[in-house]
Backbone bond lengths (Angstrom), bond angles and torsions (degrees), N, CA, C in turn:
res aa  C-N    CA-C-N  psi(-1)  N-CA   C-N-CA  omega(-1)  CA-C   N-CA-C  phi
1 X - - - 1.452 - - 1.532 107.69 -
2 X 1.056 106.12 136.90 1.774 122.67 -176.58 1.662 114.70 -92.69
3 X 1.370 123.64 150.39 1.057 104.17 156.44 1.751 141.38 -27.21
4 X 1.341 92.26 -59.49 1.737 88.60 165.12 1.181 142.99 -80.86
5 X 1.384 119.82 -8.63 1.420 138.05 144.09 1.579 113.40 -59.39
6 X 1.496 121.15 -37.03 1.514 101.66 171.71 1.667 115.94 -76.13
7 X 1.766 97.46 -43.80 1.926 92.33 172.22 1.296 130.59 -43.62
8 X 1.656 106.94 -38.60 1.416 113.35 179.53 1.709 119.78 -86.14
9 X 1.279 134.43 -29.59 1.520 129.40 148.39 1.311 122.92 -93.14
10 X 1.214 115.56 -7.29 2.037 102.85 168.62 1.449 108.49 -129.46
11 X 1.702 129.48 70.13 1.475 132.79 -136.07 2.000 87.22 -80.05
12 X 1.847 93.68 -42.01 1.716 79.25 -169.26 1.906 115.91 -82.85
13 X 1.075 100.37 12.13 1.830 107.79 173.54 1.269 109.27 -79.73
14 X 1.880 107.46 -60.23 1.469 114.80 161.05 1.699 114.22 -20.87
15 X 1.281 88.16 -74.36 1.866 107.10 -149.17 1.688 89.89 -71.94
16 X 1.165 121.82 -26.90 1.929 109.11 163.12 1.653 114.07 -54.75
17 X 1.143 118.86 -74.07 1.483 139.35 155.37 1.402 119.11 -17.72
18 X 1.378 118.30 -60.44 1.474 120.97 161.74 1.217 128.00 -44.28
19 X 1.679 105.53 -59.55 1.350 117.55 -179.84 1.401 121.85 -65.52
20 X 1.699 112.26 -32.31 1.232 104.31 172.20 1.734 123.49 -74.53
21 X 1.589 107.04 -2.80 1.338 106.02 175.88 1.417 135.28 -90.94
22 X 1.827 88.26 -8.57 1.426 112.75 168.56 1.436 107.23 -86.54
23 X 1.013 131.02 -5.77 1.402 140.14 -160.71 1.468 93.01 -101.45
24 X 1.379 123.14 -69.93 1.623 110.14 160.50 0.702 116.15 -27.55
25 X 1.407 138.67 -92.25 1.308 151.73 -119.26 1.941 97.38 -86.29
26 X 0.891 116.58 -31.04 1.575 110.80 165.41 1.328 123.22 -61.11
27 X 1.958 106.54 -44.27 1.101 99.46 162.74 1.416 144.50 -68.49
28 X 1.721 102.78 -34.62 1.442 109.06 164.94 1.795 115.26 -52.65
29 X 1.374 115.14 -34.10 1.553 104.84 -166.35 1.200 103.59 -74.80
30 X 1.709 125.48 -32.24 1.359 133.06 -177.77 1.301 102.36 -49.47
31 X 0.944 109.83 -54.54 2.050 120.58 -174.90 1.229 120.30 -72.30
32 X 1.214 127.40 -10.17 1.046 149.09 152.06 1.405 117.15 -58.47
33 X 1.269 112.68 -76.74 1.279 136.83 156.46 1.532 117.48 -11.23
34 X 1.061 94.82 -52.97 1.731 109.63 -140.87 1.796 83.11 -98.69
35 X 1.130 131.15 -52.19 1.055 134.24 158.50 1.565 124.59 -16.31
36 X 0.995 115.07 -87.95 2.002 128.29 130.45 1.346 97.44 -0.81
37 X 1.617 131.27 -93.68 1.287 138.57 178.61 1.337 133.30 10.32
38 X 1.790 96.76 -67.84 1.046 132.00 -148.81 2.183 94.93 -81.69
39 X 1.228 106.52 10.50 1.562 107.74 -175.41 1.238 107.78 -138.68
40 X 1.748 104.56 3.80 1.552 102.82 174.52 1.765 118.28 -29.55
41 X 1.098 96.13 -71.09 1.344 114.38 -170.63 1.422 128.08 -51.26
42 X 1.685 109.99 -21.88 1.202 138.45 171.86 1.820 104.34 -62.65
43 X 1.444 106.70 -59.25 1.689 110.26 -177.79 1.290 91.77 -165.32
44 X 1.175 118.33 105.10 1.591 131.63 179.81 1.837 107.78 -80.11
45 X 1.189 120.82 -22.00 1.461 122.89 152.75 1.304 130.89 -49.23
46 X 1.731 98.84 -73.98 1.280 89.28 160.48 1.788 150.12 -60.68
47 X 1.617 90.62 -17.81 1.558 101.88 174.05 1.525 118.05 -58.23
48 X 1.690 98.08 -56.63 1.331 120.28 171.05 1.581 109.41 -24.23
49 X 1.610 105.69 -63.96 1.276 114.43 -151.06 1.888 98.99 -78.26
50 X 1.283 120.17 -21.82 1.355 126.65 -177.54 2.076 90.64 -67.88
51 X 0.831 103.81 -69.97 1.545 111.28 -167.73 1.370 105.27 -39.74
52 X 2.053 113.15 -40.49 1.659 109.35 -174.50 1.477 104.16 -62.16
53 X 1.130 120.33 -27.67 1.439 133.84 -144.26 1.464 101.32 -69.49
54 X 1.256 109.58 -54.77 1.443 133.18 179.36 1.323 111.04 96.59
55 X 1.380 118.67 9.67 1.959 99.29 167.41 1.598 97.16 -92.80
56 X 1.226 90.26 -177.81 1.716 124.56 171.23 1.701 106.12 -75.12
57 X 1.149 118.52 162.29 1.340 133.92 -144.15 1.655 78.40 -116.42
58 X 1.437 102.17 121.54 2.108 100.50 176.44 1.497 106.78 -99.83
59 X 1.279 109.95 171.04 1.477 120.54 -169.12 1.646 116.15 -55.14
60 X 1.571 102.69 -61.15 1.480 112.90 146.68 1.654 114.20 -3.16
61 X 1.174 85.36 -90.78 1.825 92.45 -170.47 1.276 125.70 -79.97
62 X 1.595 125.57 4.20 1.574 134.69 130.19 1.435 135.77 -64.93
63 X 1.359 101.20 -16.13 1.819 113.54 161.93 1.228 93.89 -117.76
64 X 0.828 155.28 79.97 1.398 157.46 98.76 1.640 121.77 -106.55
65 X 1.404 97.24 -30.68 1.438 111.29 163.33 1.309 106.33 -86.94
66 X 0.974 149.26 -38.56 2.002 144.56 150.55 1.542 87.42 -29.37
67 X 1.255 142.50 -61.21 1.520 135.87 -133.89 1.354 98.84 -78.07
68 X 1.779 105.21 -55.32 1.071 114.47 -166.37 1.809 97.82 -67.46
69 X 1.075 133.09 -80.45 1.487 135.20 179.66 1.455 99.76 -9.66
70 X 1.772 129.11 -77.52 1.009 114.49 175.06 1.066 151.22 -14.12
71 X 1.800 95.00 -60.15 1.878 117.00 -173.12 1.944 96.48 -62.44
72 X 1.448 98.35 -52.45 1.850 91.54 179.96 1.484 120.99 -50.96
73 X 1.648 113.21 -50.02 1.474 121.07 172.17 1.907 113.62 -31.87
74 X 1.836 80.71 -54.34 2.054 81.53 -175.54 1.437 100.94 -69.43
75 X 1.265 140.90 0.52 1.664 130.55 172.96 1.506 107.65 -104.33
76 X 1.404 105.27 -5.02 1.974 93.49 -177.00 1.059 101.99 86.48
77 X 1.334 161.65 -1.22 1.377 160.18 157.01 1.314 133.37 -48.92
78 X 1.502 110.49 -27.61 1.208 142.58 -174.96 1.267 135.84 -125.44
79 X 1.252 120.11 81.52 2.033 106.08 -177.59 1.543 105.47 -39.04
């Protein structure tokens, strides 16, 4: 059975299945998102451009943004 063979004889299995994949995937981007977020303040350019990008934010560039956030924190630059 194919996608359109299940939409068209099992409409509410489909539309369970669907919906729950939209249901992920909102949540994953949220977290994603928010992830990104969390360094606005650090370089809101580059955040920006991480979020257009559409990957996930790697370890790398969450401790480097810890470093950088820090170094501003110890100057007052940064809540």
């Amino acid at each position: 059975m194919n996608e359109e063979q299940l939409k068209q004889n099992h409409p509410e299995t489909y539309n369970s299945i669907f919906n729950a994949g939209v249901s992920a995937g909102t949540k994953a981007e949220a977290e994603r998102v928010g992830v990104w977020m969390d360094y606005a303040d650090t370089n809101l350019d580059e955040v920006r451009a991480g979020i257009i990008s559409g990957k996930s934010i790697t370890e790398d560039v969450i401790q480097f943004y810890a470093d950088v956030d820090s170094k501003l924190k110890s100057l007052g630059t940064v809540n």
